[in-house]
gemmi code that builds the backbone of each chain (N, CA, C; Angstrom):
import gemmi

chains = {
    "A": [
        ("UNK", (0.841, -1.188, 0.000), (0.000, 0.000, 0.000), (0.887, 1.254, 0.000)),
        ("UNK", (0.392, 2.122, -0.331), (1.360, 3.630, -0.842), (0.191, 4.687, -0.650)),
        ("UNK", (0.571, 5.687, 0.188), (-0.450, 6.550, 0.559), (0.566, 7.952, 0.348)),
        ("UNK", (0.198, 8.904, -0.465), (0.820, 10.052, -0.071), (-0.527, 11.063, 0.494)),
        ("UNK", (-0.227, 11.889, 2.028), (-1.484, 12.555, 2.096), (-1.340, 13.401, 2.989)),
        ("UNK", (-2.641, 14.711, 3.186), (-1.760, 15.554, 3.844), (-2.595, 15.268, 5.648)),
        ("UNK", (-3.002, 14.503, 5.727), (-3.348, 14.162, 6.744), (-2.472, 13.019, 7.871)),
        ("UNK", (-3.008, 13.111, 8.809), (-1.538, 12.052, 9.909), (-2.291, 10.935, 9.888)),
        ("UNK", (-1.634, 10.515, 10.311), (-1.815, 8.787, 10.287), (-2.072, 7.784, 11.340)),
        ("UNK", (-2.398, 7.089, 11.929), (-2.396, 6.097, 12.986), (-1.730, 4.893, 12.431)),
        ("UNK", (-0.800, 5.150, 13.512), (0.377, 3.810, 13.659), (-0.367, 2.179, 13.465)),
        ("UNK", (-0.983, 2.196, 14.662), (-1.627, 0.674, 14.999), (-2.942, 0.790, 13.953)),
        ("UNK", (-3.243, 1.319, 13.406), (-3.890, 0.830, 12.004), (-3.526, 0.712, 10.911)),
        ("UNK", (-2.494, 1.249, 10.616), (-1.708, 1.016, 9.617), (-1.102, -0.405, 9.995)),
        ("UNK", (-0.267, -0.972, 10.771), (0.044, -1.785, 11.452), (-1.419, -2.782, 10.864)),
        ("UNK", (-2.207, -2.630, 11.647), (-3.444, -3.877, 10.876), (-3.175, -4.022, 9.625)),
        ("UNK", (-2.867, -3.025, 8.958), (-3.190, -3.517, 7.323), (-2.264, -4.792, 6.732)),
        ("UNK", (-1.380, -4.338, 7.696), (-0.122, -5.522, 7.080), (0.157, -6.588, 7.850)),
        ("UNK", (-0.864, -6.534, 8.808), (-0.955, -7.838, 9.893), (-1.325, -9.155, 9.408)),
        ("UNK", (-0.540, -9.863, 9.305), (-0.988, -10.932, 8.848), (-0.361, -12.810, 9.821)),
        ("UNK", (-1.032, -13.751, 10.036), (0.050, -14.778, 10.425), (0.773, -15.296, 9.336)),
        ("UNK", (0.903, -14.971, 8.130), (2.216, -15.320, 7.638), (3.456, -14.558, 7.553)),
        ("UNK", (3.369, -13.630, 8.301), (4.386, -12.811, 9.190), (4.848, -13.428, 10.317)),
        ("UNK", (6.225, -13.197, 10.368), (7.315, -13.611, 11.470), (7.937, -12.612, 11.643)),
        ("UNK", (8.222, -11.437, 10.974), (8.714, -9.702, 11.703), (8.228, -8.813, 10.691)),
        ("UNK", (8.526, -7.564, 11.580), (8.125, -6.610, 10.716), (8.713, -5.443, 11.088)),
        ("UNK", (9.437, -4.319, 10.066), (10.568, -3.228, 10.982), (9.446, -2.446, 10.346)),
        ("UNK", (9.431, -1.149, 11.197), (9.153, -0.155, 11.431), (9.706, 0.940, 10.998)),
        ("UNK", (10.091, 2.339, 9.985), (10.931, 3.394, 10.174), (9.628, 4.711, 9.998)),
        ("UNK", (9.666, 5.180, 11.017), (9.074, 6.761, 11.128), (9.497, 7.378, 11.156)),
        ("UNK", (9.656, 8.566, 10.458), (10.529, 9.646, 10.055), (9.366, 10.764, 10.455)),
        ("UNK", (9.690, 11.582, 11.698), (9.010, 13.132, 12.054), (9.753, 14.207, 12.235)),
        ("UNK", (8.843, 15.577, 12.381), (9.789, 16.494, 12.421), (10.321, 17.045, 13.206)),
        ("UNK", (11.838, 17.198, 13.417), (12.517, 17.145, 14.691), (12.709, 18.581, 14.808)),
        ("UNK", (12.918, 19.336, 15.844), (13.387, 20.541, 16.526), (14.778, 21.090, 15.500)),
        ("UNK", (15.119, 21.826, 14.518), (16.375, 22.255, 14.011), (16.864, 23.412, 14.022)),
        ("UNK", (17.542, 23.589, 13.333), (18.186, 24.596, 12.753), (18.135, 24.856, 11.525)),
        ("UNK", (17.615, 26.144, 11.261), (17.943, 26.437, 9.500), (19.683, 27.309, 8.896)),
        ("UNK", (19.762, 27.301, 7.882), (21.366, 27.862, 7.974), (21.678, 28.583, 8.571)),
        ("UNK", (20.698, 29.575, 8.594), (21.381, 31.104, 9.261), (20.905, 30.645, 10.890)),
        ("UNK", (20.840, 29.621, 11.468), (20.800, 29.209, 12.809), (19.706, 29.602, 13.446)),
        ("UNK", (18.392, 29.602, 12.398), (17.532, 30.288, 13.513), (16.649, 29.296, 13.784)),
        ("UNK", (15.918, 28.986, 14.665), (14.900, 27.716, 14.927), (13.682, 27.520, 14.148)),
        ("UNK", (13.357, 26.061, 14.163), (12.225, 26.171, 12.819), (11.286, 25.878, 13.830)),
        ("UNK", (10.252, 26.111, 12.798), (8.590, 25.976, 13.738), (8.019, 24.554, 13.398)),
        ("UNK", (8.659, 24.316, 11.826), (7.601, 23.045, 11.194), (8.737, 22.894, 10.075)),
        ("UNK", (8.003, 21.873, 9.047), (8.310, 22.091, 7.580), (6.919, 22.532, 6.890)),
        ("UNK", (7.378, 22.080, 5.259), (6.470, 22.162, 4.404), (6.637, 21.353, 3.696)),
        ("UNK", (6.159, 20.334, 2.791), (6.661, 19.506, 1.749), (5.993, 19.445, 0.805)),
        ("UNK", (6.371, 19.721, -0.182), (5.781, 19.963, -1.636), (6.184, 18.744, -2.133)),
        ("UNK", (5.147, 18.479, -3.498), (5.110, 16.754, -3.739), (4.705, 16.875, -5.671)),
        ("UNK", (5.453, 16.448, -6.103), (4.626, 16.175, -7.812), (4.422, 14.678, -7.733)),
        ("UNK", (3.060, 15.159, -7.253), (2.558, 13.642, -6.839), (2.110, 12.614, -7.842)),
        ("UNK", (1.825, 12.834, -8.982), (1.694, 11.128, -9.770), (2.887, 10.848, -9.917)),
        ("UNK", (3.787, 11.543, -9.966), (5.707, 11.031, -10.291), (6.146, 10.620, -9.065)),
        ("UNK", (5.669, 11.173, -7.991), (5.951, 10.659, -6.828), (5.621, 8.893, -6.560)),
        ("UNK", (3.946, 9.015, -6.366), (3.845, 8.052, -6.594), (3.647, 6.635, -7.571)),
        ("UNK", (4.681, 7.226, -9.072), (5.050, 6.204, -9.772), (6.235, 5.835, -9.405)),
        ("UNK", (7.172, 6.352, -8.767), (8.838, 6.411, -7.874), (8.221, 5.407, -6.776)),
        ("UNK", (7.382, 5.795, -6.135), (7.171, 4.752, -4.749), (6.807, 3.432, -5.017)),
        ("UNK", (6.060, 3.654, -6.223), (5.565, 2.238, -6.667), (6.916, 1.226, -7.396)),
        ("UNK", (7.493, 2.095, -8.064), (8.898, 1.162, -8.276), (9.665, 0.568, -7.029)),
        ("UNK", (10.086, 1.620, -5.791), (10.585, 1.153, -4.767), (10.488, 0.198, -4.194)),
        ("UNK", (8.906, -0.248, -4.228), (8.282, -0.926, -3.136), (7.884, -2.604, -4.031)),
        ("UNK", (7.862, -2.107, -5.378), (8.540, -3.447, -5.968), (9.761, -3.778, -5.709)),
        ("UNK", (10.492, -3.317, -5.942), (11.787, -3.883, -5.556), (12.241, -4.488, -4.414)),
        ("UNK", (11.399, -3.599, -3.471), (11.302, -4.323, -2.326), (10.917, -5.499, -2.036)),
        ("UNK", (9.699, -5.948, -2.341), (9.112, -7.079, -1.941), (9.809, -8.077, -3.088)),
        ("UNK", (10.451, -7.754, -4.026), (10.909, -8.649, -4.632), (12.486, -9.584, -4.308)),
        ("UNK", (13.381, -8.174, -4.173), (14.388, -8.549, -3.323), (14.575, -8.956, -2.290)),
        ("UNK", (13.850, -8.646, -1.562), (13.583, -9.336, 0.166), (12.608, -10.363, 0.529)),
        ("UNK", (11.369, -10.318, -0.747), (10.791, -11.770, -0.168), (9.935, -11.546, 0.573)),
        ("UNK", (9.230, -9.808, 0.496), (8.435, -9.730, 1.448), (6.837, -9.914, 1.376)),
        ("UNK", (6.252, -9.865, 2.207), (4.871, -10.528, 2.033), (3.602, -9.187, 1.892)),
        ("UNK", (4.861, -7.758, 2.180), (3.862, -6.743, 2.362), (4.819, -5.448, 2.800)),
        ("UNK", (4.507, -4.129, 1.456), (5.197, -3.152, 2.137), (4.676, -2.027, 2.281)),
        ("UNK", (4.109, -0.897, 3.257), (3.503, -0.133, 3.334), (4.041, 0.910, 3.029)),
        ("UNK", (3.929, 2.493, 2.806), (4.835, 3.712, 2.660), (3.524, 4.434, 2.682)),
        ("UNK", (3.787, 5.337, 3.482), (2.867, 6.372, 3.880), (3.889, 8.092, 4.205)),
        ("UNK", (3.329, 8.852, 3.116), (4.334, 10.420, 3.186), (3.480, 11.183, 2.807)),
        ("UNK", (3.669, 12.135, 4.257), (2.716, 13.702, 4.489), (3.137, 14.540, 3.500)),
        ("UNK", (2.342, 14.997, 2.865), (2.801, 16.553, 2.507), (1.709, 17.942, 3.133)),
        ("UNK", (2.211, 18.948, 2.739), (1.802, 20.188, 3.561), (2.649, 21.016, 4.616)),
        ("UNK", (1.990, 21.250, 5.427), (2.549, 21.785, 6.837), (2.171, 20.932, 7.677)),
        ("UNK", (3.783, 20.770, 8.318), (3.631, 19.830, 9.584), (4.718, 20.758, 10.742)),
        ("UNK", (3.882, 20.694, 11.835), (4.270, 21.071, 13.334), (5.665, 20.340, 13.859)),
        ("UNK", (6.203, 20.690, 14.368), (7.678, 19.640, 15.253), (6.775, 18.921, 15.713)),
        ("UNK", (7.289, 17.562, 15.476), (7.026, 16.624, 16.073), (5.792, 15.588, 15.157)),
        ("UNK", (5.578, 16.654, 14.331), (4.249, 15.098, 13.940), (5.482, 14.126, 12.947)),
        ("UNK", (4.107, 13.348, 12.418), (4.830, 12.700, 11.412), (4.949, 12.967, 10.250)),
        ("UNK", (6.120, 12.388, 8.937), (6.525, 12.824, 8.290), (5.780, 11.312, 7.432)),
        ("UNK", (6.518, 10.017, 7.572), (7.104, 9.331, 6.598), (6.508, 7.850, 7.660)),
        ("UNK", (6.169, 7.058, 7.097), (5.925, 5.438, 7.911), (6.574, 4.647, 6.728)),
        ("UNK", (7.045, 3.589, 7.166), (7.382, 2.731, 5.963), (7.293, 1.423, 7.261)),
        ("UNK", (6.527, 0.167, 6.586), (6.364, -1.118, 7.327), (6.409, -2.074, 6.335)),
        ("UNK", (7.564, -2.886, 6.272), (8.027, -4.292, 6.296), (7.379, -5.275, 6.927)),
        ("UNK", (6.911, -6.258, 6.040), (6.193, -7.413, 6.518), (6.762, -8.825, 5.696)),
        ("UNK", (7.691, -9.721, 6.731), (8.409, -10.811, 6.380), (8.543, -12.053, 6.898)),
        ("UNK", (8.763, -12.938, 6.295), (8.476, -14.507, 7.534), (10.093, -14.078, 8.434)),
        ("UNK", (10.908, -13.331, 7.661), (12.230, -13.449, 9.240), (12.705, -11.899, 9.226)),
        ("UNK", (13.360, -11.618, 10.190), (13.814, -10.524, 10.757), (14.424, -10.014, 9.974)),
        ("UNK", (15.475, -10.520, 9.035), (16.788, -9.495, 8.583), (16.131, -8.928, 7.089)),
        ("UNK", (15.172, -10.223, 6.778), (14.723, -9.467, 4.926), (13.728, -8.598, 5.668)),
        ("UNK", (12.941, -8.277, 6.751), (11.996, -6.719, 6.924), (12.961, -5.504, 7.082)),
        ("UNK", (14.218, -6.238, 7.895), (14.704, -4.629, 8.500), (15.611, -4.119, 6.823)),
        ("UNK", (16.260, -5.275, 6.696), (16.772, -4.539, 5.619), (16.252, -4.078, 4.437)),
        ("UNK", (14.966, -4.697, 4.496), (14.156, -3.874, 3.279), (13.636, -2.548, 3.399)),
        ("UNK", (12.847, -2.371, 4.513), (12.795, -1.435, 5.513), (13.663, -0.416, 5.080)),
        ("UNK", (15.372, -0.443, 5.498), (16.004, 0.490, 5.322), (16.391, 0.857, 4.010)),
        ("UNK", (16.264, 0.171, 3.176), (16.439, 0.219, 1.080), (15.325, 1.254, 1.143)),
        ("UNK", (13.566, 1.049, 1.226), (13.197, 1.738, 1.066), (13.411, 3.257, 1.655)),
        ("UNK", (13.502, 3.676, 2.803), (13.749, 4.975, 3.338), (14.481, 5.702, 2.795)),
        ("UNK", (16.159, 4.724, 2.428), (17.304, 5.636, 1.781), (16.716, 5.721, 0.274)),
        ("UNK", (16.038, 4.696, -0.309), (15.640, 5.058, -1.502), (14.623, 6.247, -1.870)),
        ("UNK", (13.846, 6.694, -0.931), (12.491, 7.827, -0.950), (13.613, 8.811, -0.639)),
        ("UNK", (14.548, 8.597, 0.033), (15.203, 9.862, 0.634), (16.042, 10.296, -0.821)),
        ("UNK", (16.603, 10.037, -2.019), (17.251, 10.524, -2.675), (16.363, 10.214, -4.339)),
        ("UNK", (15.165, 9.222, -4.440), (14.514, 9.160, -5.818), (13.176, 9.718, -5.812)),
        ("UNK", (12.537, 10.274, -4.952), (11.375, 10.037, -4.862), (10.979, 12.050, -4.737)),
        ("UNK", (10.141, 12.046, -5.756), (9.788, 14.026, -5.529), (8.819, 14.955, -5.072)),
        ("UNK", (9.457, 14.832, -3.517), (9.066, 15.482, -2.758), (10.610, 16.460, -2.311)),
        ("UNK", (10.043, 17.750, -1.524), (10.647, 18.542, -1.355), (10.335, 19.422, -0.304)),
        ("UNK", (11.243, 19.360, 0.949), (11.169, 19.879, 1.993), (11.804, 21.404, 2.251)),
        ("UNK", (11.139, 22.104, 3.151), (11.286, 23.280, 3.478), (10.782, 23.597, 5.063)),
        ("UNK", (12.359, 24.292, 5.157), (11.581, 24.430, 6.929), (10.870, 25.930, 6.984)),
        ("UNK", (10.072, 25.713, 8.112), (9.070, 27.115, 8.432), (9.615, 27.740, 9.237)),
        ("UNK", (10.112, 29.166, 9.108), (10.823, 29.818, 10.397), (9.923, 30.898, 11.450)),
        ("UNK", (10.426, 30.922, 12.186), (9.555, 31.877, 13.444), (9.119, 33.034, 12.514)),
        ("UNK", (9.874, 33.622, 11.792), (9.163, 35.191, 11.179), (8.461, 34.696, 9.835)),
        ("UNK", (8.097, 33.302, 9.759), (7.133, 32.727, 8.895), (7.236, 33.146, 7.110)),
        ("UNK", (8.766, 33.027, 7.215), (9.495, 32.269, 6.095), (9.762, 31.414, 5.578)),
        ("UNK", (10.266, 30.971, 4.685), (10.393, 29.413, 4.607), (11.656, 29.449, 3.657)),
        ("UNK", (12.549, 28.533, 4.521), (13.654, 28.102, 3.888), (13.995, 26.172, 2.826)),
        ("UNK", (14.577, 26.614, 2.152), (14.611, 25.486, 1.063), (15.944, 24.441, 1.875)),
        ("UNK", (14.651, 23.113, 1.924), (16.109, 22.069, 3.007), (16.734, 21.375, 1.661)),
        ("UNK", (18.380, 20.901, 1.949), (19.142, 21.263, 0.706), (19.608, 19.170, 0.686)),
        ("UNK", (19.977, 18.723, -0.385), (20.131, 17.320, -0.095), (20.955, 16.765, 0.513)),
        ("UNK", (21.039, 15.916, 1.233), (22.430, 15.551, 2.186), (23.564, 14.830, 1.105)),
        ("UNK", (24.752, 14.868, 1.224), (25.571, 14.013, 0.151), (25.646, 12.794, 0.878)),
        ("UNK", (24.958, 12.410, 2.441), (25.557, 11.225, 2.891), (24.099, 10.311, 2.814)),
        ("UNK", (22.884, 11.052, 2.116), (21.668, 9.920, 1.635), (22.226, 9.812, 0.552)),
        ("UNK", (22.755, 10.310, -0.716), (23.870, 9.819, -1.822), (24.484, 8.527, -1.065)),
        ("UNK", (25.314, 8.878, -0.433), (26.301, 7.789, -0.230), (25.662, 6.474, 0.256)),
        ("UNK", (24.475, 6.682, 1.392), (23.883, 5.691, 1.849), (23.317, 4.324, 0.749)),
        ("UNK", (22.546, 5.473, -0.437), (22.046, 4.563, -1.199), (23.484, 3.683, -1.972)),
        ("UNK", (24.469, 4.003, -2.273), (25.812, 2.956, -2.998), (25.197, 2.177, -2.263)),
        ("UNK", (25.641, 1.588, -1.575), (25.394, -0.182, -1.096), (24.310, -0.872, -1.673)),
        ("UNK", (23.293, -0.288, -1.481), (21.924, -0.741, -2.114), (22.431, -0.752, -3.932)),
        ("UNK", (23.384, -1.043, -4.755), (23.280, -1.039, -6.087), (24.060, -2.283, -6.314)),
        ("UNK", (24.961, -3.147, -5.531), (25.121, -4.550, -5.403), (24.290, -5.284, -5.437)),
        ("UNK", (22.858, -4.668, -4.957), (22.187, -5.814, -3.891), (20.613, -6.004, -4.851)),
        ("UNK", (20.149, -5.162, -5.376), (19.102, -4.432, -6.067), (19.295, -5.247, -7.355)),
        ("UNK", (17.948, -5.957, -7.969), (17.703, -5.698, -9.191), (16.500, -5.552, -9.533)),
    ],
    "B": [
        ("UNK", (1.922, 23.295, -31.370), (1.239, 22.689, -30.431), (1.375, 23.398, -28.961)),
        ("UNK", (0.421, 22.927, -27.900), (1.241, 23.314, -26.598), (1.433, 22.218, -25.387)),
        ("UNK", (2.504, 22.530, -24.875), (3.142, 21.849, -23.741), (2.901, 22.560, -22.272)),
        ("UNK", (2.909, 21.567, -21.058), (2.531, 22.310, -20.307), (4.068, 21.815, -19.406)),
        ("UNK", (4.160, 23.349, -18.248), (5.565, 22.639, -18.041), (4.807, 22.868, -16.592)),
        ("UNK", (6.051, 22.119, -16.019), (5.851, 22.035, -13.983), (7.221, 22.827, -13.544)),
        ("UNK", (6.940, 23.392, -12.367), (8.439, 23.873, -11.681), (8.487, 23.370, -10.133)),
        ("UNK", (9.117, 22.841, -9.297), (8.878, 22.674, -7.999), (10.544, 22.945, -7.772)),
        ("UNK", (10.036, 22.901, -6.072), (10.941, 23.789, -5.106), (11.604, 24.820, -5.259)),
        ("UNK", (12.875, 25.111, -5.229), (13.135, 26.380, -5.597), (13.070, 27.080, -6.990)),
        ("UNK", (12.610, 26.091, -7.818), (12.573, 26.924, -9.127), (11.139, 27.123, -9.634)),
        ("UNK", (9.998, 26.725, -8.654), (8.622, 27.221, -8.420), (8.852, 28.454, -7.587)),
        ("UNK", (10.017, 28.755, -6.605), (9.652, 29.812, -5.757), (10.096, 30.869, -6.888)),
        ("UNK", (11.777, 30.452, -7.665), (12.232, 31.685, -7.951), (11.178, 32.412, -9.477)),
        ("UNK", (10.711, 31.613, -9.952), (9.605, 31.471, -11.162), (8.357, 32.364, -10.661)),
        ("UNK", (7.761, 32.008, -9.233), (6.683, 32.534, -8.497), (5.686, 32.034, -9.152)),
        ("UNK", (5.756, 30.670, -10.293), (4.270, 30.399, -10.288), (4.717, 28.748, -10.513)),
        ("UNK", (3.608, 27.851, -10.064), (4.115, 26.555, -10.423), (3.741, 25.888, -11.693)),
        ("UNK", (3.309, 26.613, -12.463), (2.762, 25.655, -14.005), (3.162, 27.147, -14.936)),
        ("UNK", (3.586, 26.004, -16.361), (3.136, 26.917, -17.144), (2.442, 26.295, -18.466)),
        ("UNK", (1.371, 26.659, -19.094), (0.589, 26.492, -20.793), (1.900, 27.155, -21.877)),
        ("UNK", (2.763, 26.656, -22.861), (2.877, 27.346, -23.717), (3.093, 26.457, -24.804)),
        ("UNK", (3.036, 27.775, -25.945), (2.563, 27.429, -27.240), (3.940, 27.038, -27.841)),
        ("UNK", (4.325, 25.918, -28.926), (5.658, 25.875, -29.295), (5.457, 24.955, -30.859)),
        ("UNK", (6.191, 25.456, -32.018), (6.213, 25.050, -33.348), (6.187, 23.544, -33.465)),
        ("UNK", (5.813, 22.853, -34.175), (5.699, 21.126, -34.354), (7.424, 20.972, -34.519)),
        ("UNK", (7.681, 20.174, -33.733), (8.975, 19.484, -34.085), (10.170, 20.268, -33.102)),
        ("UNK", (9.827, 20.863, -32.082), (10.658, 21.427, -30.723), (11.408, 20.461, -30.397)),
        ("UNK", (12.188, 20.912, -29.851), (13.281, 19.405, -29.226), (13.534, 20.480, -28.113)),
        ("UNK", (14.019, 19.508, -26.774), (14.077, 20.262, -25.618), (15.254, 21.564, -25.541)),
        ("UNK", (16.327, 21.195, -26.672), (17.133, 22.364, -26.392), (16.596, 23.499, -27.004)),
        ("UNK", (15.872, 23.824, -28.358), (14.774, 25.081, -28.859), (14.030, 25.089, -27.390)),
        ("UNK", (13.594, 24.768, -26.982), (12.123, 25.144, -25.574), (13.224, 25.794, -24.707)),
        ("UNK", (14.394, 25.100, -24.636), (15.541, 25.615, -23.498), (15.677, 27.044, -24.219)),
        ("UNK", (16.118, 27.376, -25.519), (16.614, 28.628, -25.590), (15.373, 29.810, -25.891)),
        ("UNK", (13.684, 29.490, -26.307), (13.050, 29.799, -25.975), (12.580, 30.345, -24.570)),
        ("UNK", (12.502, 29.433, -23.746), (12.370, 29.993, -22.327), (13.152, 30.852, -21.447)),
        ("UNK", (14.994, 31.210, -22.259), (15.972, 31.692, -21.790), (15.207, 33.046, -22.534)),
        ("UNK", (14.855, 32.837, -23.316), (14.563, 34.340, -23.941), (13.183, 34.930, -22.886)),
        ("UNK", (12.580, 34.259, -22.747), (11.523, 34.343, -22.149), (11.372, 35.123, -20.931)),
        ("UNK", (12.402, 34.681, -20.112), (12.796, 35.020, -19.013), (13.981, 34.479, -18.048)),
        ("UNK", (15.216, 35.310, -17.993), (16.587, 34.728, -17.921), (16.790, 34.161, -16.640)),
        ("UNK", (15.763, 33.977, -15.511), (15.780, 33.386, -14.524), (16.049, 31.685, -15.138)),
        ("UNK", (15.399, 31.269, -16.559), (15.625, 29.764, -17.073), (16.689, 29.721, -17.221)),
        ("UNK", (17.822, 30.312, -17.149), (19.411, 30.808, -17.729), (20.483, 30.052, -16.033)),
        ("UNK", (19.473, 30.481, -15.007), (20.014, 29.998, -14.292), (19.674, 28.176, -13.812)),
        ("UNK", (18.225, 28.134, -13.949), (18.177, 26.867, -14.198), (18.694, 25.750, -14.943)),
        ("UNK", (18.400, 26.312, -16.105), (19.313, 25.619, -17.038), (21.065, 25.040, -17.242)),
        ("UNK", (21.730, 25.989, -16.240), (23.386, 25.745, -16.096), (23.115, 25.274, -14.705)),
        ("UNK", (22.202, 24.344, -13.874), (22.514, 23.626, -13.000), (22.353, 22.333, -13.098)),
        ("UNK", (23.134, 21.756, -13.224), (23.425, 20.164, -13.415), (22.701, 19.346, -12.676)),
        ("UNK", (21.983, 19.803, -11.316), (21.539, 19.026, -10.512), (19.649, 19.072, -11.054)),
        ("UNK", (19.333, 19.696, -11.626), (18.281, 20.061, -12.453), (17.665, 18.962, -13.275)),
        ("UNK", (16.876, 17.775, -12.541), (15.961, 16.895, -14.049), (14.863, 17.187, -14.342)),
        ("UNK", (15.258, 16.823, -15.632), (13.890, 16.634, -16.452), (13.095, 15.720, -16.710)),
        ("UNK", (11.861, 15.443, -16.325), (10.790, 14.704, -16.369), (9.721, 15.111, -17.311)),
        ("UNK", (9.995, 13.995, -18.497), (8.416, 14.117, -19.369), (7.391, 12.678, -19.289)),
        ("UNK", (6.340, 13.535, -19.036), (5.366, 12.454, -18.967), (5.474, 11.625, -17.608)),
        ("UNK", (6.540, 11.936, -16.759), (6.997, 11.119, -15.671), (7.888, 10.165, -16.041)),
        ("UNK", (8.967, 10.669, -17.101), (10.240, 9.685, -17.603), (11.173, 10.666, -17.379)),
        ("UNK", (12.266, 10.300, -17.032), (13.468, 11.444, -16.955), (13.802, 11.400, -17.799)),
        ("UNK", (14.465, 12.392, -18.717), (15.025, 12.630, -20.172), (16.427, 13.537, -20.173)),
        ("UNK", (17.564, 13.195, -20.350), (18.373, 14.070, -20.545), (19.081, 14.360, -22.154)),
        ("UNK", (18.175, 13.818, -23.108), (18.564, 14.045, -24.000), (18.035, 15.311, -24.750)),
        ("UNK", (19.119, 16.321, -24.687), (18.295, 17.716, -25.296), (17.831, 17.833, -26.898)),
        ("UNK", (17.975, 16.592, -27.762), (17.517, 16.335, -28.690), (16.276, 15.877, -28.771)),
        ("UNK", (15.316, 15.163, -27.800), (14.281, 15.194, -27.436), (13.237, 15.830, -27.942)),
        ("UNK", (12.327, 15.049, -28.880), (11.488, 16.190, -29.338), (9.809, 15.678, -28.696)),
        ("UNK", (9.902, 17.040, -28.467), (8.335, 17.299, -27.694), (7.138, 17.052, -28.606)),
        ("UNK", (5.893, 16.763, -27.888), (4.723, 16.497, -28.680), (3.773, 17.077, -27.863)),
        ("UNK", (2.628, 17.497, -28.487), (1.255, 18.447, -28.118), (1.331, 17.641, -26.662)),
        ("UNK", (0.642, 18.143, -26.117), (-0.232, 17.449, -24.910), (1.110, 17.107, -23.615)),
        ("UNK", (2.724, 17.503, -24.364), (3.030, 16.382, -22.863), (3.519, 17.638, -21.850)),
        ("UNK", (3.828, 17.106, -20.981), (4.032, 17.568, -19.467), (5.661, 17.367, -19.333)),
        ("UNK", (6.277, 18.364, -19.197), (7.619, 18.706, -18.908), (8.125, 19.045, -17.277)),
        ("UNK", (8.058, 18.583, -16.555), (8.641, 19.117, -15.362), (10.026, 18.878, -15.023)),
        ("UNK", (10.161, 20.179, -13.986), (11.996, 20.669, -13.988), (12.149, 20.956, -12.338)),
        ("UNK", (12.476, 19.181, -11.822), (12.726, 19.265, -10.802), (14.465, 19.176, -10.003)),
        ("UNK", (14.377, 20.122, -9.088), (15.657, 20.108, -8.146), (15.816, 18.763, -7.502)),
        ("UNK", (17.176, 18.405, -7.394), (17.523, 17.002, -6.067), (16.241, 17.050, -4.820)),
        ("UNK", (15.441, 16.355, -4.965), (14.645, 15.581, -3.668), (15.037, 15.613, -2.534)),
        ("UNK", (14.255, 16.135, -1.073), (14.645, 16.341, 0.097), (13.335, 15.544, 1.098)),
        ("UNK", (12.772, 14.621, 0.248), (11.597, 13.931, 1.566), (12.271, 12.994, 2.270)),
        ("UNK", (11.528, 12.258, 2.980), (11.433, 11.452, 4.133), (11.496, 11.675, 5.715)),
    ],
}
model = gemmi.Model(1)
for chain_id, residues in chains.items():
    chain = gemmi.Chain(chain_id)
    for i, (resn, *xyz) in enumerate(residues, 1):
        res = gemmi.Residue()
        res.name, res.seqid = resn, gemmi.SeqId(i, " ")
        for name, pos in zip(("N", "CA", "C"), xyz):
            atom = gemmi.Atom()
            atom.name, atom.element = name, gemmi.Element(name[0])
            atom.pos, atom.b_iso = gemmi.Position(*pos), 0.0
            res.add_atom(atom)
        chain.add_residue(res)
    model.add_chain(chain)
structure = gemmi.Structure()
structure.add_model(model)
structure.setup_entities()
């Protein structure tokens, strides 16, 4: 399942969807918005995330094949807010559903680093004098994803 | 024919609008639309010399500026991705 939306989410229902007994684990990654800094050091209030959403979610839909294909999984969820979000809500759910531990977590983490550098959406933090600054790409979600290009087909 | 283009993140802010309708001769290829739109307005001048800059038609990435456009498609000109 693949949800992009600008509404929040409930954990333990989402969680049902992918509940199943032919599950033996399932990893978890939630991504919310944490307390920062913008360049010029001033504190943010929120973000914003802007989305070209059928490209978006034709990107998620590739991911999440790959996923369940490479790992064997029985079920992968991805759920990503866009709009304005407050510190602290949520951003991002992604749930892995697998008969063993290591193909959820590590699929789990393929997808995250993969949304984090293919997928088009675009973050911006909200500042106290209710500006908004453009958040810029990390070179170390670049680097994260290398490993994942051994492993991937 | 006409093409419709997309701009997001900073090149929706520096643009100030996020779509555009325009009209362009049968047989455009993306580098004519490139030097069209430089004429247009030289803010594309800066877009255009950033490498980190793709292009998405139809929801295919394209970097071939030989590329020739057709009525109806959708061009968007997105910056490196910052979700999750």
């Amino acid at each position: 399942m693949i949800k992009i939306t600008n509404e929040s989410f409930d954990l333990e229902k989402e969680f049902k969807f992918v509940s199943s007994d032919i599950n033996g684990a399932y990893s978890f990654f939630l991504g919310t918005v944490r307390s920062d800094l913008s360049s010029l050091n001033k504190k943010i209030k929120g973000i914003y995330l802007e989305c070209y959403e059928e490209l978006a979610l034709a990107q998620l839909k590739k991911i999440r094949s790959k996923a369940l294909y490479n790992w064997k999984l029985n079920e992968c969820l991805i759920i990503h807010r866009i709009g304005k979000l407050d510190l602290g809500e949520k951003i991002v759910l992604v749930i892995t559903a697998s008969s063993h531990r290591t193909n959820a977590i590590e699929a789990c983490e393929f997808v995250i680093d993969s949304l984090k550098i293919d997928v088009a959406f675009w973050k911006f933090h909200l500042l106290n004098d209710d500006t908004k600054e453009m958040v810029s790409q990390k070179n170390l979600d670049n680097e994260k994803m290398l490993k994942w290009k051994d492993i991937i087909n | 024919m006409n093409i419709t283009l997309k701009y997001f993140s900073w090149i929706r802010v520096k643009l100030k609008k996020s779509h555009d309708l325009i009209e362009l001769n049968q047989k455009t290829n993306l580098k004519d639309l490139k030097n069209k739109l430089i004429l247009k307005d030289p803010i594309f001048q800066e877009i255009f010399e950033d490498d980190s800059v793709k292009y998405f038609l139809n929801l295919k990435e394209i970097d071939d500026e030989n590329h020739t456009l057709n009525n109806g498609d959708i061009l968007a000109f997105l910056p490196p991705v910052t979700g999750g």
